[in-house]
N, CA, C and O atoms as a printed pandas DataFrame, in Angstrom:
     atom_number atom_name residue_name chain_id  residue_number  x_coord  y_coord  z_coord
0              1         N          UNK        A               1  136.123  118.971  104.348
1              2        CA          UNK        A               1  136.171  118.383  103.022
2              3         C          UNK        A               1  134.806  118.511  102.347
3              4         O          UNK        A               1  134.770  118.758  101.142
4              5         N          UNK        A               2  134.129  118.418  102.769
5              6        CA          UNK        A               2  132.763  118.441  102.860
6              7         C          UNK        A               2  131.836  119.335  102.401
7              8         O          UNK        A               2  130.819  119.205  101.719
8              9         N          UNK        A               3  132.494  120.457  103.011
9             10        CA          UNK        A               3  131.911  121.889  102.701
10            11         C          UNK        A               3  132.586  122.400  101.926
11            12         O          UNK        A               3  131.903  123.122  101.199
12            13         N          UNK        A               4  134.007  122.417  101.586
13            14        CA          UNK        A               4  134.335  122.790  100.817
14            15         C          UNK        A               4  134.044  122.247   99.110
15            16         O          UNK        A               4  134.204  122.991   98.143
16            17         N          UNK        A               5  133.588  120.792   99.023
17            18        CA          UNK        A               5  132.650  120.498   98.027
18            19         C          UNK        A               5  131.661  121.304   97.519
19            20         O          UNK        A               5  131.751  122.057   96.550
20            21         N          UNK        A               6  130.450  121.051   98.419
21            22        CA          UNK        A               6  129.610  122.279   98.352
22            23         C          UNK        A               6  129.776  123.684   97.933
23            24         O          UNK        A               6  129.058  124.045   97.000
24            25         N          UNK        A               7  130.813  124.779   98.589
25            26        CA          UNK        A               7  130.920  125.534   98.328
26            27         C          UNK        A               7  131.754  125.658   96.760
27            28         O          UNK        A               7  131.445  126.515   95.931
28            29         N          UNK        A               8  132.596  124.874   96.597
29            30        CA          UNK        A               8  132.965  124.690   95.064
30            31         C          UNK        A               8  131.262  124.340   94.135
31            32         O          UNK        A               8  130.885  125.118   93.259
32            33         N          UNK        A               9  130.533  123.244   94.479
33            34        CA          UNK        A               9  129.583  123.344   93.315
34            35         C          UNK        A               9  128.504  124.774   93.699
35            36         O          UNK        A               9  127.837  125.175   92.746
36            37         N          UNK        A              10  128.353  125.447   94.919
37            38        CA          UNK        A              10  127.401  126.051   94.703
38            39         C          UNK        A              10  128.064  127.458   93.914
39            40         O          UNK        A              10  127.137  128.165   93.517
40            41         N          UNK        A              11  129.566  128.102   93.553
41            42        CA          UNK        A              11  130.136  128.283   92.702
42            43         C          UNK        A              11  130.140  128.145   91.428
43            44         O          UNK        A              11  130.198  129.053   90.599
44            45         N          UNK        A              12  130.082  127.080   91.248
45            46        CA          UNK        A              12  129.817  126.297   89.690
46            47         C          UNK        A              12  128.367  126.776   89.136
47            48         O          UNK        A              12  128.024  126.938   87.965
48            49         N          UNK        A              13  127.822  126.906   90.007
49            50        CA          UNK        A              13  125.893  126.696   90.066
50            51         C          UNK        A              13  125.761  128.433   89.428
51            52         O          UNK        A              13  125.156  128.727   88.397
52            53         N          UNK        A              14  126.481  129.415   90.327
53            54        CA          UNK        A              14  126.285  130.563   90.343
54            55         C          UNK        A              14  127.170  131.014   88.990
55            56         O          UNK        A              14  127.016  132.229   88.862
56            57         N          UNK        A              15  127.939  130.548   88.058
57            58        CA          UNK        A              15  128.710  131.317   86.985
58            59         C          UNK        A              15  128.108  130.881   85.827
59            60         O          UNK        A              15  128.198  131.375   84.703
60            61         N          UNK        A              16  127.236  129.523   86.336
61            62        CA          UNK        A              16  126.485  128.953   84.642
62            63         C          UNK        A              16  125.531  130.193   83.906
63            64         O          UNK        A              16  124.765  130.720   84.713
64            65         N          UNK        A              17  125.469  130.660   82.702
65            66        CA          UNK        A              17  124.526  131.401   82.106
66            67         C          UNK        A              17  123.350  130.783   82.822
67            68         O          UNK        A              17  123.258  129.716   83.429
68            69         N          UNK        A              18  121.922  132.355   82.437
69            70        CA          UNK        A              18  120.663  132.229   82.722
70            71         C          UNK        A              18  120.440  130.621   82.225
71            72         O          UNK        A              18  121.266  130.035   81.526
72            73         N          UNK        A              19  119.156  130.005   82.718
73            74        CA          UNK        A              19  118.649  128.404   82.730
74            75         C          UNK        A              19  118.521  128.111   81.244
75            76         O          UNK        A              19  117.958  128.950   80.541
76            77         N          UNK        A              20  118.939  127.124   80.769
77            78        CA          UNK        A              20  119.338  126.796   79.589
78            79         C          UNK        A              20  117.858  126.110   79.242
79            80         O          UNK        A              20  117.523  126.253   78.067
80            81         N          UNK        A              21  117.293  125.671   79.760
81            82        CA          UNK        A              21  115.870  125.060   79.670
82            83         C          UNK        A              21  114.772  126.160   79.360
83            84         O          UNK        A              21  113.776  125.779   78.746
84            85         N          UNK        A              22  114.866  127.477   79.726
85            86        CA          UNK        A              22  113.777  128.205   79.560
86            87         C          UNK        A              22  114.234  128.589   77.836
87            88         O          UNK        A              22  113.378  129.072   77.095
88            89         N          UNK        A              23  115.405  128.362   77.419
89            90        CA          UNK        A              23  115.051  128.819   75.766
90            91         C          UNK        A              23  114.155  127.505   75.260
91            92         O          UNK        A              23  113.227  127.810   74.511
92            93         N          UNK        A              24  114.235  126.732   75.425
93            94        CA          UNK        A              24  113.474  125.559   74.870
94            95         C          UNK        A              24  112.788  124.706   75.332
95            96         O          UNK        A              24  113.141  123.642   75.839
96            97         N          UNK        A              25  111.381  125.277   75.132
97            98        CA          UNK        A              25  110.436  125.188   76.212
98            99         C          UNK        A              25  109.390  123.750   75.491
99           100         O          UNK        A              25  108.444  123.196   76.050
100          101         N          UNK        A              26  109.955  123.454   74.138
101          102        CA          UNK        A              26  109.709  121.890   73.767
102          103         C          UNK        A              26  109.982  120.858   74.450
103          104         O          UNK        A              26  109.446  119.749   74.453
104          105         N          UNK        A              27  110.935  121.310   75.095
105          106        CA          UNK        A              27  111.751  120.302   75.460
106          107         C          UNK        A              27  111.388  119.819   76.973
107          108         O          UNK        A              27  112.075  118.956   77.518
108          109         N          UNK        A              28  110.369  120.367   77.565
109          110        CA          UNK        A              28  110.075  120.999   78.873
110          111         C          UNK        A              28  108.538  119.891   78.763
111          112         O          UNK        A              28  108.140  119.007   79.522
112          113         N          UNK        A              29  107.961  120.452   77.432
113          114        CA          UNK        A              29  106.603  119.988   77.087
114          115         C          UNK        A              29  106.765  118.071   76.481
115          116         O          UNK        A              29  105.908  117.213   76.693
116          117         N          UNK        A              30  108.052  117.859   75.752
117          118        CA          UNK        A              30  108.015  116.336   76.160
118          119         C          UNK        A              30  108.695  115.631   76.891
119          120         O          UNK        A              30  108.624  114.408   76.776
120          121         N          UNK        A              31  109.782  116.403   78.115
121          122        CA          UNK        A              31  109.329  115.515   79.620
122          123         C          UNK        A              31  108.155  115.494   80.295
123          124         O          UNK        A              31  107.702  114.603   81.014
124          125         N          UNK        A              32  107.480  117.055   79.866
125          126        CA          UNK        A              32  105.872  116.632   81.177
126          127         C          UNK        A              32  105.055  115.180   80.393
127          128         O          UNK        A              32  104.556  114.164   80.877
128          129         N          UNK        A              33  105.190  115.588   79.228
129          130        CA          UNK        A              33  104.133  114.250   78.775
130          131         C          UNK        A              33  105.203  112.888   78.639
131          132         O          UNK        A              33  104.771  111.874   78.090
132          133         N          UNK        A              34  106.088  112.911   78.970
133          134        CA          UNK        A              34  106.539  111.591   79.430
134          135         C          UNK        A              34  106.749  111.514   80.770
135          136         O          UNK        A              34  107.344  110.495   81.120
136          137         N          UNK        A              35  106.404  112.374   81.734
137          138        CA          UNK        A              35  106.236  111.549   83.035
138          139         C          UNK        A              35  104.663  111.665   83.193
139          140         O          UNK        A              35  104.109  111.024   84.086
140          141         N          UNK        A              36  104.068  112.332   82.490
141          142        CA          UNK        A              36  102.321  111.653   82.428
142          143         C          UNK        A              36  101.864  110.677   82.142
143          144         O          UNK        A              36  100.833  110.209   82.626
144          145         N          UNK        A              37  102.931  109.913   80.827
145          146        CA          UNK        A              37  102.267  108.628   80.796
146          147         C          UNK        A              37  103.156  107.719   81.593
147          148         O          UNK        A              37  102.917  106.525   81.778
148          149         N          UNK        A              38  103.952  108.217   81.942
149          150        CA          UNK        A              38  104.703  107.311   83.129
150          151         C          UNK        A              38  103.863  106.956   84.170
151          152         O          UNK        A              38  103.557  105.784   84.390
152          153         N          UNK        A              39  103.389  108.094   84.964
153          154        CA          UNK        A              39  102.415  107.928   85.774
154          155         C          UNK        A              39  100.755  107.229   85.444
155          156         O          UNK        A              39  100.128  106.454   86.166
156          157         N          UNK        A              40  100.484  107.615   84.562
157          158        CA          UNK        A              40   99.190  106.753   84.110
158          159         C          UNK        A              40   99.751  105.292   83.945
159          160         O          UNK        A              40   99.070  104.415   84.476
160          161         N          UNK        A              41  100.983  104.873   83.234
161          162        CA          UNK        A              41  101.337  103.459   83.336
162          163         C          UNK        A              41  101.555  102.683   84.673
163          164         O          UNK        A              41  101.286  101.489   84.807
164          165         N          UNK        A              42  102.054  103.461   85.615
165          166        CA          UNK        A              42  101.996  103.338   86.822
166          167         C          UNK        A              42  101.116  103.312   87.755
167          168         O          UNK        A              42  101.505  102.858   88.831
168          169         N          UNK        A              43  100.054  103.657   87.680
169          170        CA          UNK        A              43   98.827  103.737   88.211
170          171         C          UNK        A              43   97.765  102.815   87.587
171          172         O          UNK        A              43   96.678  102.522   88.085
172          173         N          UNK        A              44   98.201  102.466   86.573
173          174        CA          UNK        A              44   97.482  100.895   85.987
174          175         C          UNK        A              44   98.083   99.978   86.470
175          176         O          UNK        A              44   97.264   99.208   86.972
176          177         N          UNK        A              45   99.213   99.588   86.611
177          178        CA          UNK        A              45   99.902   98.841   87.104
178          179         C          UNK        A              45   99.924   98.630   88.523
179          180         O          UNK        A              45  100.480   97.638   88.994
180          181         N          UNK        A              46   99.166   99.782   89.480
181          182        CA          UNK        A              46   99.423   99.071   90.744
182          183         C          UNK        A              46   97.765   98.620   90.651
183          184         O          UNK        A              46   97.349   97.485   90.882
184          185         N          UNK        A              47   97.069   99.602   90.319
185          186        CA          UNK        A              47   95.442   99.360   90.190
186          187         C          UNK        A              47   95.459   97.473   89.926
187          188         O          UNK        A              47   94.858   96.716   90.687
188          189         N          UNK        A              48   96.221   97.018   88.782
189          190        CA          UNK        A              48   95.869   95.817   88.183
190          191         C          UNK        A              48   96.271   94.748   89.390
191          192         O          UNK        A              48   95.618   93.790   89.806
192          193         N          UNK        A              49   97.796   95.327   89.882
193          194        CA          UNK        A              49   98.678   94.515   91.298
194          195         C          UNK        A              49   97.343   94.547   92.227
195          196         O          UNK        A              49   96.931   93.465   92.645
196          197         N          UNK        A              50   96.663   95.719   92.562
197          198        CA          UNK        A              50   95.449   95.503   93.980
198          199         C          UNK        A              50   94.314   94.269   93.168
199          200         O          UNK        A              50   93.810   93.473   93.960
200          201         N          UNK        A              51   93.957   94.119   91.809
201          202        CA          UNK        A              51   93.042   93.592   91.440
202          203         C          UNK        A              51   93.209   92.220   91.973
203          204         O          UNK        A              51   92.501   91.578   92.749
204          205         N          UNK        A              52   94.438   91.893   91.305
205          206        CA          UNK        A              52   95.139   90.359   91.243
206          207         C          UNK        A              52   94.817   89.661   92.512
207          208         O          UNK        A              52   94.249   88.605   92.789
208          209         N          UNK        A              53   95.392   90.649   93.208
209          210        CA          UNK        A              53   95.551   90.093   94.789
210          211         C          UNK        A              53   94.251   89.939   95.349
211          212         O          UNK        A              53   94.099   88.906   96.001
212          213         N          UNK        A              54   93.067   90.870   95.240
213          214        CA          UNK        A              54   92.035   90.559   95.945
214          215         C          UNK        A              54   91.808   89.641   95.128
215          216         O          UNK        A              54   92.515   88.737   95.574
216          217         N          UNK        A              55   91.248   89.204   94.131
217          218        CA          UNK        A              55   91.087   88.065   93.289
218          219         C          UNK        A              55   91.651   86.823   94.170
219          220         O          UNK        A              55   90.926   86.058   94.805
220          221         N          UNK        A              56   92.732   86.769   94.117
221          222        CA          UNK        A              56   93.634   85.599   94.607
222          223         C          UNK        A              56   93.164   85.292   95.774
223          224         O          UNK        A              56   93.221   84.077   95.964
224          225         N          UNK        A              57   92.617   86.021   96.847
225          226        CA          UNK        A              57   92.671   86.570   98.602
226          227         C          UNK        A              57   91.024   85.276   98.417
227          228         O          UNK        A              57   90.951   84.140   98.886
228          229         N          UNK        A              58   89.917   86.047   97.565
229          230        CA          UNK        A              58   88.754   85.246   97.067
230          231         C          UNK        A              58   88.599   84.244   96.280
231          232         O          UNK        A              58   87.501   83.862   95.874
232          233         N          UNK        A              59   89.755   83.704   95.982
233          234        CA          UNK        A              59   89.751   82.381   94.928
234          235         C          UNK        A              59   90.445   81.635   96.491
235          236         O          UNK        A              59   89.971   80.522   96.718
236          237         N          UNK        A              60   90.831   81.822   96.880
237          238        CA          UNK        A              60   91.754   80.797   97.972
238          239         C          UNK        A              60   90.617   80.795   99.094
239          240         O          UNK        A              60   90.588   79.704   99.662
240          241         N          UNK        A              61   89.543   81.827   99.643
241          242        CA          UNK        A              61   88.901   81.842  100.525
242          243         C          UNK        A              61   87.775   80.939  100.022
243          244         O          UNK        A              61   87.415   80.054  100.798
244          245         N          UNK        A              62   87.171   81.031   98.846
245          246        CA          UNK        A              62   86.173   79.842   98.097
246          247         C          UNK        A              62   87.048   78.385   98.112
247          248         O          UNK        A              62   86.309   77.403   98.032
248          249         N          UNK        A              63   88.543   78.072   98.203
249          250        CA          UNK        A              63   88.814   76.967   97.888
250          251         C          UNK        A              63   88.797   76.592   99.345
251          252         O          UNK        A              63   88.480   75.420   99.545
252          253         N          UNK        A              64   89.039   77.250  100.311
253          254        CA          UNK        A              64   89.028   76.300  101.655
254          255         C          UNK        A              64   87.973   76.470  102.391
255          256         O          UNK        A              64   87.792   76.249  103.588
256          257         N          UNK        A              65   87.109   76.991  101.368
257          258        CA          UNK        A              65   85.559   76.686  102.187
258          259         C          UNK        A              65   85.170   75.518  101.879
259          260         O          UNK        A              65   84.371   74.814  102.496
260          261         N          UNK        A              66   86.124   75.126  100.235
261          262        CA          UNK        A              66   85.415   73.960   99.827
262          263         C          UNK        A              66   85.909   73.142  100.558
263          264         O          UNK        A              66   85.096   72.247  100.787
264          265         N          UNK        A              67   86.920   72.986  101.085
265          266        CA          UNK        A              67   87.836   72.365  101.762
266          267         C          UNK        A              67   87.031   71.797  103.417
267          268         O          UNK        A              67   87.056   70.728  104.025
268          269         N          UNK        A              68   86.439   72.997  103.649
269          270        CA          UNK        A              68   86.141   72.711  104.721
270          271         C          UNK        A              68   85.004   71.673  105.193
271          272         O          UNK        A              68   84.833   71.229  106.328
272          273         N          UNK        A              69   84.217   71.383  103.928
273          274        CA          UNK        A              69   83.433   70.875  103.695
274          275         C          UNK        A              69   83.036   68.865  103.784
275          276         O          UNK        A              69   82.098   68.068  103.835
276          277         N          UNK        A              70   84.653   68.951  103.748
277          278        CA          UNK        A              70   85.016   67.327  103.319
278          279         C          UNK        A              70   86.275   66.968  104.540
279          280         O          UNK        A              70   87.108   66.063  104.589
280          281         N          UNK        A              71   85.928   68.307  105.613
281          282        CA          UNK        A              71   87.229   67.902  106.618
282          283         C          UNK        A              71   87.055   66.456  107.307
283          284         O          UNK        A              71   87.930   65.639  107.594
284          285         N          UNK        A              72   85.552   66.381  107.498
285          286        CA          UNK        A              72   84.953   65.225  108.213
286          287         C          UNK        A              72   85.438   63.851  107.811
287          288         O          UNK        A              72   85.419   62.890  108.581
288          289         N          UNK        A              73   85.895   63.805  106.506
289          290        CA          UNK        A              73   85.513   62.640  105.661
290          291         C          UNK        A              73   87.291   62.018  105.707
291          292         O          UNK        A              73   87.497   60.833  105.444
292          293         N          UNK        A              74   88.167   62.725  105.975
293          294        CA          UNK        A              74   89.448   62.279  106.092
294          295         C          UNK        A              74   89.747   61.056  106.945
295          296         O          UNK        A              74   89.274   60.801  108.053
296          297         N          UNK        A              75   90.553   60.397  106.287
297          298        CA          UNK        A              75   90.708   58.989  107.139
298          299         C          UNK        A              75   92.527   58.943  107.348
299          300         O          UNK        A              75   93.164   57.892  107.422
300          301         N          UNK        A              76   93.025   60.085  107.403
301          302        CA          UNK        A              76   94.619   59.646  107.706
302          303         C          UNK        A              76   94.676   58.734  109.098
303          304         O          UNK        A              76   95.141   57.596  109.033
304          305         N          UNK        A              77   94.241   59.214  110.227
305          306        CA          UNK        A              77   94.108   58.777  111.200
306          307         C          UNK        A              77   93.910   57.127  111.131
307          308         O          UNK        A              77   94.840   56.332  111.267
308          309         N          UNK        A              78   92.788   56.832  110.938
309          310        CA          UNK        A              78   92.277   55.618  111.003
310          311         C          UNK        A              78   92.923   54.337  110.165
311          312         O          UNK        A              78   93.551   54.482  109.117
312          313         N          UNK        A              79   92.693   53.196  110.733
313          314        CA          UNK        A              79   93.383   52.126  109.576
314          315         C          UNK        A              79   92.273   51.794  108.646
315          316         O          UNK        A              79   91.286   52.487  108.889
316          317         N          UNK        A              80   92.087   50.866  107.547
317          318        CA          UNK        A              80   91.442   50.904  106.461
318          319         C          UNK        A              80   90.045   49.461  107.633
319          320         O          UNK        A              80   88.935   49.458  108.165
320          321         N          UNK        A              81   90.697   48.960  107.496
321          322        CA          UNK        A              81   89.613   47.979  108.876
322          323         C          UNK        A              81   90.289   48.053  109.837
323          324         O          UNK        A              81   91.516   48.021  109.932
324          325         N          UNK        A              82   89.355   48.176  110.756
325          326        CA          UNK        A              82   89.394   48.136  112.612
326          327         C          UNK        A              82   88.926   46.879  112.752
327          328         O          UNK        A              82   88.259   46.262  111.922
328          329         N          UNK        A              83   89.203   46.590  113.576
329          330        CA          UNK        A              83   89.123   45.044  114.367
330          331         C          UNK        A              83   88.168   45.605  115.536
331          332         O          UNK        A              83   88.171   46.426  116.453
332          333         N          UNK        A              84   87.263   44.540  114.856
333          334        CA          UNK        A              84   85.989   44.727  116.266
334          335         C          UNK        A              84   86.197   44.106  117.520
335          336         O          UNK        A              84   86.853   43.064  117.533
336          337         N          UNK        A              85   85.758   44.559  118.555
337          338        CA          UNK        A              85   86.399   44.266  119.876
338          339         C          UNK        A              85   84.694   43.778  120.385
339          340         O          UNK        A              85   83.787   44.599  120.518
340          341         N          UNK        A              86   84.554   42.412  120.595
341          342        CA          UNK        A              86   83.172   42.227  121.204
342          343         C          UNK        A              86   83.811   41.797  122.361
343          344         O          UNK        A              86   84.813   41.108  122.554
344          345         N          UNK        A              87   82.671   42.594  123.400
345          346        CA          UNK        A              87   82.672   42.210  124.514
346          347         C          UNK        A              87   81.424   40.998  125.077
347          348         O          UNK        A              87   80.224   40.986  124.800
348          349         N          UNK        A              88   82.132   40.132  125.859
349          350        CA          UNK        A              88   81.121   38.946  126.544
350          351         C          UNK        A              88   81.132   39.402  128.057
351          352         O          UNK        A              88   82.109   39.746  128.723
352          353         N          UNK        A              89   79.609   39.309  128.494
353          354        CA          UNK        A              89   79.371   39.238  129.773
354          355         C          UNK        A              89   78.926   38.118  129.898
355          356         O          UNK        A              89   78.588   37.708  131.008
């Protein structure tokens, strides 16, 4: 079934007149310059995606340095007063 597909379009392929694209070679010249600026849009766009992210990678690495700074000072643990425990000898 399969091949016989194939061999029907590569048929089809072989009776079409010479390439219909080489008479109109305008037409040739504004797909290249629309996949040029495709690609330049695309290549800004990942350029800007790598920016973001390192940005982000160094805004989060400065925030838990700050972080790290005040780990000491946390009191979840503890109750607000402790009850002093004196010992008598």
């Amino acid at each position: 079934m399969g091949a016989r597909l194939l061999l029907a379009a590569a048929l089809l392929l072989l009776r079409t007149p010479a390439a219909e694209a080489l008479r109109e070679p305008e037409l040739c010249y504004i797909l290249d310059a629309i996949l040029f600026l495709y690609g330049i849009v695309l290549t800004v766009l990942y350029c800007r995606l790598k920016f973001l992210a390192r940005r982000a990678l160094r805004k989060r690495a400065s925030k838990e340095k700050e972080e790290a700074i005040y780990t000491g000072l946390s009191g979840e643990g503890q109750e607000m007063y402790e009850t002093l425990h004196i010992e008598r000898s």
